[in-house]
C-alpha positions as CSV (number, residue, x, y, z in Angstrom):
1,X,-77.3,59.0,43.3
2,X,-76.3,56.7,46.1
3,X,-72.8,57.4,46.9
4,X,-72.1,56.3,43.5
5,X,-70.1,57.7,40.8
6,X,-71.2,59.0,37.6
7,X,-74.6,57.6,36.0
8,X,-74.3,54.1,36.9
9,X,-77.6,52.0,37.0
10,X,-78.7,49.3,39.6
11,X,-79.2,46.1,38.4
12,X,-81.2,43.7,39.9
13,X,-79.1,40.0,41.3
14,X,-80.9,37.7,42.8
15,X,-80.0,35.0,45.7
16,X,-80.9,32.5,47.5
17,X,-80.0,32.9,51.5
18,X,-81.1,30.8,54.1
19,X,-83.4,31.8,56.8
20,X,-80.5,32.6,59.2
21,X,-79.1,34.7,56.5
22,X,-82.2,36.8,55.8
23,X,-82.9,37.2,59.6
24,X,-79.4,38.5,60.4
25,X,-80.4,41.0,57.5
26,X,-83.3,41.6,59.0
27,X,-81.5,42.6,62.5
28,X,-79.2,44.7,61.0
29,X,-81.7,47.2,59.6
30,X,-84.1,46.7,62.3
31,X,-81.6,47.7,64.5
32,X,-80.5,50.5,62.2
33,X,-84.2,51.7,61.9
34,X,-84.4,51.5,65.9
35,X,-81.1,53.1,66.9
36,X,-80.8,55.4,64.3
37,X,-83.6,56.2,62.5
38,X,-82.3,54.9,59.1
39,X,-84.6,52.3,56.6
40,X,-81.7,50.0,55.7
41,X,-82.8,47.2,53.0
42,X,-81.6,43.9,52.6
43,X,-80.3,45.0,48.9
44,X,-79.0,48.4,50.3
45,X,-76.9,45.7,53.3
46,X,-75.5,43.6,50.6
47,X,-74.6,46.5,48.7
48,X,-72.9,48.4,50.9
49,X,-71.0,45.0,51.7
50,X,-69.9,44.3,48.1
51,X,-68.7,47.9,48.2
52,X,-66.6,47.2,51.6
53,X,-64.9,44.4,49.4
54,X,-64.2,46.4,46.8
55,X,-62.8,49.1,48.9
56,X,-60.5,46.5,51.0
57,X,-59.5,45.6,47.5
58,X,-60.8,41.9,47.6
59,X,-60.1,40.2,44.1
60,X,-61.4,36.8,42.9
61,X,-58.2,35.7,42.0
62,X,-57.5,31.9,43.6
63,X,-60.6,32.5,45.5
64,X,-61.7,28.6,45.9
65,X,-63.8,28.9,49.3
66,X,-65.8,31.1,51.9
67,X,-63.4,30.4,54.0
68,X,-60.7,31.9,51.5
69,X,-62.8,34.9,51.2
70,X,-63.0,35.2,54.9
71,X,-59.0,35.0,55.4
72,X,-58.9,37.9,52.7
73,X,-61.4,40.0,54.4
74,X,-59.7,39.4,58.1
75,X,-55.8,40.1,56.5
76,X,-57.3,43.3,55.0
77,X,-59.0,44.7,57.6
78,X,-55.9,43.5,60.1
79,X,-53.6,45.8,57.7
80,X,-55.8,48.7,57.9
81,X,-55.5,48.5,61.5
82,X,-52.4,48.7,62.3
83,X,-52.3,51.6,59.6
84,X,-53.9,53.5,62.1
85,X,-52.0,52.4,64.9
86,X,-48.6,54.0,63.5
């Protein structure tokens, strides 16, 4: 199932990314196939991302920029760190 719960279904999104964007895609599961022997998708990347935002708790709320989204994403995973350094 996916490391999901239950009996959810996929559903297809699409984007538009720019060619940097797809090739640093691309590099992640290249390297993931070379190093490791695991097929790694651009949809299974972005997926796994979304669910990294969901489980640093990451809300829309005031959200106005990527640069907002990146101060959320840095402040969460700065908490979790020093979580594990107590």
């Amino acid at each position: 199932m996916d490391g999901r719960t239950g009996h959810e279904r996929n559903q297809r999104v699409v984007t538009f990314l720019n060619r940097d964007e797809v090739d640093f895609l691309d590099k992640l599961g290249k390297d993931a196939f070379f190093s490791a022997g695991s097929k790694v998708s651009r949809a299974k990347l972005i997926s796994w991302l979304v669910d990294m935002l969901k489980g640093l708790n990451i809300t829309g709320e005031n959200l106005r920029s990527e640069e907002d989204l990146e101060r959320r994403m840095v402040e969460a995973l700065k908490i979790i760190e020093e979580k594990k350094q107590e």
